[in-house]
N, C-alpha and C positions, 0 to 999 in steps of 0.2 A: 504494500500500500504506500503508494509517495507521499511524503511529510507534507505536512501541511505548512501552511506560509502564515504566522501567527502578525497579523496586523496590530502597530501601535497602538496602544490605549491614546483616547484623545487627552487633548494637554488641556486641564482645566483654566489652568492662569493664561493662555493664550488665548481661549475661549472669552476667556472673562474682561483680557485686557482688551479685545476688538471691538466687545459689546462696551465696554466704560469708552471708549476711542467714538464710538458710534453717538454715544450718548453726548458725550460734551460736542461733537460738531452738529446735533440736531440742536441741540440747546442754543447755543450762539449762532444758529442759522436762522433761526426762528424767532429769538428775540432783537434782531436784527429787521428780521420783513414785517411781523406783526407787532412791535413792542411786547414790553413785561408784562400789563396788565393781559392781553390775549395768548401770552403764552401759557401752556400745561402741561402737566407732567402726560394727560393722553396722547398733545400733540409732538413732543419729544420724544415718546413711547414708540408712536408711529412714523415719524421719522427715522427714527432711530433703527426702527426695523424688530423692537426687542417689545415682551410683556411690560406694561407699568409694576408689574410685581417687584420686575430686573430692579427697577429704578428706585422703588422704593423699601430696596432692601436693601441698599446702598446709601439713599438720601431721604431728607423725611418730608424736602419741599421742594416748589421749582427754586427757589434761590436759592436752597446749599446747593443745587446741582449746576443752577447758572452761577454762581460763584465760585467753585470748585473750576467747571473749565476754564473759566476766566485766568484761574492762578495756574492751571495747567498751560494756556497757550502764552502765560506769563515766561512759566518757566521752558515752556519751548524755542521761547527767541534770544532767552538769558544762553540758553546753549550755542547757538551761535557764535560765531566769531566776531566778537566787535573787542573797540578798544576802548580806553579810559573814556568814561563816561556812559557808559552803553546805561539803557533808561535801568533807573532802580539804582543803580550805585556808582556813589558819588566817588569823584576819584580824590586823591590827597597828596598832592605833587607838593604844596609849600607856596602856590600860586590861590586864593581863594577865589580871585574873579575867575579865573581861567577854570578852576572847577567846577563851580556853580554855570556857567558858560556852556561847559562841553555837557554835562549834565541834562540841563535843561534842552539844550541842541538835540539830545536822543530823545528826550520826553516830547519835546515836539512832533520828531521823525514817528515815534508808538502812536502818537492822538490823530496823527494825519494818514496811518494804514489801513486800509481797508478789513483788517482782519482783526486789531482792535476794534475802532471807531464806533462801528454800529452797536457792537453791545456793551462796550463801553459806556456810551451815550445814555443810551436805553436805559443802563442801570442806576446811572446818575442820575436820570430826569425820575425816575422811582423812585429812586431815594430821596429827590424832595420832599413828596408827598406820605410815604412806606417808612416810620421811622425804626421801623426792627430790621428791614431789607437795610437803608444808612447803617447805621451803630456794623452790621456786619461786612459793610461795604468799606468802610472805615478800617475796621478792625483787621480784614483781611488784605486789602489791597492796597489801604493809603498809608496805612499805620509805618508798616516797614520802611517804606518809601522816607515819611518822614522822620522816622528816626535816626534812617541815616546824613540826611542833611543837618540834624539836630547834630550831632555826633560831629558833623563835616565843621560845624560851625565850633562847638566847644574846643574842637583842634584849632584854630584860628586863634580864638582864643585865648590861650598855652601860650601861642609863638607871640601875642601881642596883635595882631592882625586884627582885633573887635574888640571895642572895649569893656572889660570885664565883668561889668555892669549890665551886663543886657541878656534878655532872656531869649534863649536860641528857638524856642517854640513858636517864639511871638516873631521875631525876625524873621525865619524861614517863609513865615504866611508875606512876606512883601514882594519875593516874588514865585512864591508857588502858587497863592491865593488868584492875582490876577490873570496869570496865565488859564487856569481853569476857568474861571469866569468868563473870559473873552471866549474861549471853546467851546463851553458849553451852553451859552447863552449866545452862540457870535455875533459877539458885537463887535468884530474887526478879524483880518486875518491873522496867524498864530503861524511864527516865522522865527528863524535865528536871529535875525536885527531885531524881533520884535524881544524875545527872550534874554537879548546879550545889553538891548535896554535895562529891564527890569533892573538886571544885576548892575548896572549903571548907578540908575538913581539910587537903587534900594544901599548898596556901599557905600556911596558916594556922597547921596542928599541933593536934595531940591536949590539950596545958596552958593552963592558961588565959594569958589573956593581961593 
């Protein structure tokens, strides 16, 4: 009798990671064409190709699973090759404008990609009105972000570069705040000369010098 040809067991975690793969690009495909309030976990379910069971044995809402891809295709571009400044971390050459500069230049380049943008947007204009979708919108996406400009700024600090006195939390918002506002509300285009301003006045000051 010729042996028989005994076939692979399926691979569960390969199974599983296609279907999470699936699931995050119906999620930000979807709140991208119909916004967050039209989006569901039935219509990312069917997107997605997979049961809502799949999804909700995984997640307990549509926004941990749209905020979950979010930090996923976050950490998909972080893998990339980029150089000092690439969006999310701030570089620490010894130069502050030049950091804050090259920084915000990549944060720019993330708000103006087609693969952020859309649900980007979407979740921000949510979290105006959504204050539990904010607080995790916050807590998950922005929080990091600014701590390391806090962080960016305390080293400045150190070297004498800001004076000692001043609070890096409140600082940071002069020009992380308007950049976001101008984006999300646009009220003006969002550019490197628009960004490499901010860092102008915001070190600099409005009197002459």
């Amino acid at each position: 009798m010729p042996p028989t040809t005994r076939k692979p067991a399926p691979d569960a975690t390969r199974r599983s990671d296609r279907s999470r793969r699936a699931i995050y690009d119906a999620a930000l495909a979807l709140v991208a064409e119909v916004g967050y309030p039209r989006t569901t976990i039935e219509g990312i379910a069917a997107r997605a190709g997979v049961g809502k069971q799949t999804i909700y044995r995984w997640w307990s809402s549509k926004a941990d699973v749209l905020l979950e891809a979010f930090l996923d295709l976050g950490r998909q571009a972080a893998e990339q090759p980029a150089g000092p400044g690439a969006e999310g971390t701030v570089p620490d050459t010894g130069d502050l404008a030049a950091d804050l500069k090259a920084v915000l230049r990549a944060t720019v380049d993330g708000l103006l990609d087609p693969r952020f943008e859309a649900p980007s947007r979407a979740l921000a204009a949510e979290g105006l009105v959504n204050a539990e979708l904010s607080r995790e919108f916050v807590a998950k996406l922005l929080e990091p972000s600014l701590q390391q400009y806090a962080e960016r700024l305390r080293s400045a600090q150190d070297a004498g570069d800001v004076r000692p006195d001043i609070d890096p939390r409140i600082a940071l918002e002069l020009f992380v705040s308007p950049l976001a506002q101008r984006w999300l509300q646009r009220t003006g285009p969002i550019s490197y000369e628009y960004t490499d301003t901010l860092v102008d006045y915001a070190l600099y000051g409005l009197t002459p010098r």
